[in-house]
C-alpha positions in Angstrom: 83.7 -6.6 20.5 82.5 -7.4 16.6 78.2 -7.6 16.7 76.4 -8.5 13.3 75.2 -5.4 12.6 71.3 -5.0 13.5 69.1 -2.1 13.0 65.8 -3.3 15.0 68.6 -4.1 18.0 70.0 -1.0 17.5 66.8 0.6 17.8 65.7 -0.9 20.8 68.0 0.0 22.5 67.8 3.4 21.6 64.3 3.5 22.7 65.9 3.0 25.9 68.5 6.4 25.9 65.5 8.0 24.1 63.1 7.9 27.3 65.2 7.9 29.9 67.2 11.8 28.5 63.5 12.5 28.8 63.5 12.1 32.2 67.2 13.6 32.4 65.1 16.9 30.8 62.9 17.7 32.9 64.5 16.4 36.4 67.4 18.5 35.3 65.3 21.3 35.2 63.6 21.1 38.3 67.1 20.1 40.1 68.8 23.5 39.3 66.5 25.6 40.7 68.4 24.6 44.3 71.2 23.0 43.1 74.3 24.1 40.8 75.3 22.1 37.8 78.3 21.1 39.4 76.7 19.4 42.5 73.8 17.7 40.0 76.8 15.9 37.8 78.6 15.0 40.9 75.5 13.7 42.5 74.8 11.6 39.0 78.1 10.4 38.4 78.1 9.4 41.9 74.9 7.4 42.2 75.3 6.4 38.7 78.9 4.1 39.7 76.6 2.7 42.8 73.9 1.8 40.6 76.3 0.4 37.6 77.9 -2.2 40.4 75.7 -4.8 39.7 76.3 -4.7 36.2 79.7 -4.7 36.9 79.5 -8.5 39.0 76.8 -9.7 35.8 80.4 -8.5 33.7 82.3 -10.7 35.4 83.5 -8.4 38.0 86.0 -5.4 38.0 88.4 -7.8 35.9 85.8 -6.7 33.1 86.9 -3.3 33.4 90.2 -3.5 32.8 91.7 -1.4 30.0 94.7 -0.4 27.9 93.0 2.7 26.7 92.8 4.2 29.9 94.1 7.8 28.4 90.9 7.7 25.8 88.7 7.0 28.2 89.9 9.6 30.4 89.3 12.3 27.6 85.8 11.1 26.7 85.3 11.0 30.2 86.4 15.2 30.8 85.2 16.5 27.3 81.5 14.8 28.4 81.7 15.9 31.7 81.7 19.9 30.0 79.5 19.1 27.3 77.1 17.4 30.5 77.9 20.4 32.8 76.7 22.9 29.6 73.8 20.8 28.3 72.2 21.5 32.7 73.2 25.2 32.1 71.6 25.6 28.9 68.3 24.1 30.4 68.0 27.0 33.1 68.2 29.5 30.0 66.1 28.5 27.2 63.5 26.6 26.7 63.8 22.4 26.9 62.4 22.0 23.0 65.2 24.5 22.2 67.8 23.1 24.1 67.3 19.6 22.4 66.8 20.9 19.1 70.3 22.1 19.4 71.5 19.4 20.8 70.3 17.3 17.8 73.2 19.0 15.8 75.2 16.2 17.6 75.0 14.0 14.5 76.2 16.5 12.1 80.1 16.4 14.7 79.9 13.0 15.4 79.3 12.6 11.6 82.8 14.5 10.4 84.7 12.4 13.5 83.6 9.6 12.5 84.7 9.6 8.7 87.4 11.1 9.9 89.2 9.0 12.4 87.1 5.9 12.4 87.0 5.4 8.8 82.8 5.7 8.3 81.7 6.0 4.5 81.1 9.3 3.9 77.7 9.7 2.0 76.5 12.0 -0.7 73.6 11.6 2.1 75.4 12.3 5.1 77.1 15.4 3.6 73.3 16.5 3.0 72.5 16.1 6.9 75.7 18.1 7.7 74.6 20.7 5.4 70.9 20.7 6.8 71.9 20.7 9.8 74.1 23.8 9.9 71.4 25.5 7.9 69.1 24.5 11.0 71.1 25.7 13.7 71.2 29.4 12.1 67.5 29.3 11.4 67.2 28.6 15.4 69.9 30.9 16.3 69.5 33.6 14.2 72.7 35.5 14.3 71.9 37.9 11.5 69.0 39.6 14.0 70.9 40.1 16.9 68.7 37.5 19.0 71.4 35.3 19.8 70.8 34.2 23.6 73.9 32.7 25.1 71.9 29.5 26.3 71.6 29.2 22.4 75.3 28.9 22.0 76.1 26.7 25.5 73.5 24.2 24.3 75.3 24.4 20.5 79.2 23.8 22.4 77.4 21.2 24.5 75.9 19.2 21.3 79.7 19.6 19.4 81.2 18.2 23.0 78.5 15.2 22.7 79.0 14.4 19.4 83.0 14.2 19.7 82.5 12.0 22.4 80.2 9.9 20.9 83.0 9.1 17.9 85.3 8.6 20.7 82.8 6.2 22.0 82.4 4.4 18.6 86.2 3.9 19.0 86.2 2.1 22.0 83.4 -0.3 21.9 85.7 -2.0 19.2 87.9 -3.4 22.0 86.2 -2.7 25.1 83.1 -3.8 26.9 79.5 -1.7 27.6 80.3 -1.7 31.4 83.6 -0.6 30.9 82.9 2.3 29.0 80.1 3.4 31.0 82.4 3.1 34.2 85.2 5.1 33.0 83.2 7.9 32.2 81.4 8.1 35.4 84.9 7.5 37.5 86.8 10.1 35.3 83.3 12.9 36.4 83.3 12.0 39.8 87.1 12.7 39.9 86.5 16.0 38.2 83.8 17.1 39.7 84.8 17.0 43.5 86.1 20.1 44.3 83.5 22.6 42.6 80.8 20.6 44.2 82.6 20.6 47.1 82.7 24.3 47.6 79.2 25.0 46.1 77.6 22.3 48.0 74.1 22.9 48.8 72.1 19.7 51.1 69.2 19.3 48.5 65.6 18.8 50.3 63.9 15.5 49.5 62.5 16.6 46.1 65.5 17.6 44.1 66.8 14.3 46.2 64.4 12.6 44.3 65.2 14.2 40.8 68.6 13.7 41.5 68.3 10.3 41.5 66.1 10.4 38.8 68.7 12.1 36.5 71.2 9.4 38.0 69.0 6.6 36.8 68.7 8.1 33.9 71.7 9.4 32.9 73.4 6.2 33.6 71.6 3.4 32.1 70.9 5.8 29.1 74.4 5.9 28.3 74.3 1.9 28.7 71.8 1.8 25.9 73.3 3.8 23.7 76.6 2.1 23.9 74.8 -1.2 23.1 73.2 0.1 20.0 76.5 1.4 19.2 77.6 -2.6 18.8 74.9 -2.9 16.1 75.1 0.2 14.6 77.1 2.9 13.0 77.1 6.1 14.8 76.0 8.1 11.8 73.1 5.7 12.0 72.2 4.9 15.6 71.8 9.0 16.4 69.5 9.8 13.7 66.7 7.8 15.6 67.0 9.8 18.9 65.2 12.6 16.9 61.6 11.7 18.3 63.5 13.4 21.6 62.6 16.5 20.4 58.5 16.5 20.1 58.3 14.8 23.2 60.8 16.9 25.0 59.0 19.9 23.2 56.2 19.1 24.6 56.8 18.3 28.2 58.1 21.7 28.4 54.6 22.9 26.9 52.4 20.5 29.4 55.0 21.1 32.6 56.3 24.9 32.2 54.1 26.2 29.8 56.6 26.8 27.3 55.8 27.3 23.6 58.2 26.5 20.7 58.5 29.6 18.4 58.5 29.3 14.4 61.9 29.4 14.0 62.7 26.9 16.2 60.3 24.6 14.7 61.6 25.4 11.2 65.3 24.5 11.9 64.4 21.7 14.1 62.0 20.1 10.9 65.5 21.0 8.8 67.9 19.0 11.5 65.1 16.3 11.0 65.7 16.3 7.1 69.2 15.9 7.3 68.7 13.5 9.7 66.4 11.1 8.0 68.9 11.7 5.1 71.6 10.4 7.1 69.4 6.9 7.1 69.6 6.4 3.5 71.8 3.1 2.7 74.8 3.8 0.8 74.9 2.8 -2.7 76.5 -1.0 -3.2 79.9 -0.6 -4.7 79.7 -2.2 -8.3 80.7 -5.9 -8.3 84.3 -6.7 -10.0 84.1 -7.9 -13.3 85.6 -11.2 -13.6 87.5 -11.7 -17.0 
């Protein structure tokens, strides 16, 4: 599934993931003050395959789903669905700004996978992000004053969950397509899913309807961007651009719930930023052979 490699494309269509997790955020919110996490990810993975279908018949129908990596796909699938099922818990502890600030650690893991296992350059500028970053998420989290709220550390093992699947994703789109990817992960979460939501089931009243399928929407054609910028992209270049989530997410949670973003959040959410825009820089061109 080779792409010449594009950043504007990439971009684009990371403009796309970026506003529709917005509307993930705040929907998610309002959805779990009736609902549990459990019933909101089956709802959304459940909408999400109905609303992928016609992408699916654009794809050339199911035939375009078939896979030989079916075991990969099935971990991405379960290691998203707990970073997913987290990332909704978080929400209904902390604020949104801090949530996503956290989340925006995500890089930093998908960073290490990716030179790890996929064989991404490891930069003199990426190690900086990493190192940023991690300085960050203590300035945020504070573990030397005792402040450390557990949201803080669900929304921190929901970013490292997002980030190895991310990598994983990377992986994939090398040999299979968007829809496919997008598919599995949903099917894998329904699957998973069914018999907490079945015991915790709650009939939603038209409103959190109406979020839910808001977060549906989103949640499903966000991960369909993302996956294309992914073709045109590195991974330890597509993510950095997602940071604008966090002003605007920040301040939706200041205009809808009245929440304000303390110092130290700010701080290690402008150092996450750093590393971030670090992680942008070009590598150095290796030096040309010498011909004799």
């Amino acid at each position: 599934m080779n792409r010449t490699p594009s950043k504007p494309r990439a971009a684009l269509w990371m403009a796309g993931w970026l506003s529709l997790m917005l509307v993930v955020a705040v929907t998610g919110r309002e959805a779990t003050r009736e609902l549990s996490v459990f019933q909101i990810m089956e709802i959304r993975s459940g909408l999400g395959l109905v609303m992928l279908y016609p992408l699916i018949r654009l794809a050339g129908g199911f035939r375009a789903l078939r896979t030989s990596r079916l075991r990969l796909h099935a971990g991405r699938g379960l290691l998203h669905y707990a970073a997913q099922l987290g990332w909704f818990y978080a929400l209904t502890l902390i604020p949104l700004g801090q949530v996503v600030s956290l989340e925006f650690t995500m890089p930093i893991w998908t960073a290490i996978l990716a030179a790890s296992f996929l064989g991404e350059r490891m930069t003199i500028w990426k190690i900086s992000a990493i190192a940023l970053g991690l300085i960050g998420v203590f300035v945020i989290v504070r573990p030397a004053a005792g402040e450390i709220n557990p949201g803080q550390l669900i929304a921190l093992a929901a970013a490292v969950g997002f980030g190895t699947s991310v990598a994983i994703m990377k992986s994939l789109t090398r040999t299979e397509t968007t829809v496919a990817i997008v598919f599995w992960m949903l099917a894998v979460q329904v699957v998973a899913g069914a018999l907490p939501t079945f015991y915790l089931w709650v009939w939603p009243s038209p409103y959190v309807w109406g979020c839910a399928i808001a977060i549906a929407i989103g949640g499903t054609f966000s991960h369909f961007c993302m996956a294309r910028a992914m073709l045109y992209a590195d991974a330890t270049i597509v993510l950095p651009m997602d940071f604008l989530r966090v002003p605007l997410t920040a301040a939706a949670g200041w205009m809808i719930y009245g929440e304000r973003m303390d110092v130290f959040t700010v701080l290690g959410a402008m150092l996450i930023l750093t590393g971030n825009l670090l992680n942008l820089k070009s590598p150095a061109p290796r030096p040309a052979p010498v011909e004799a």
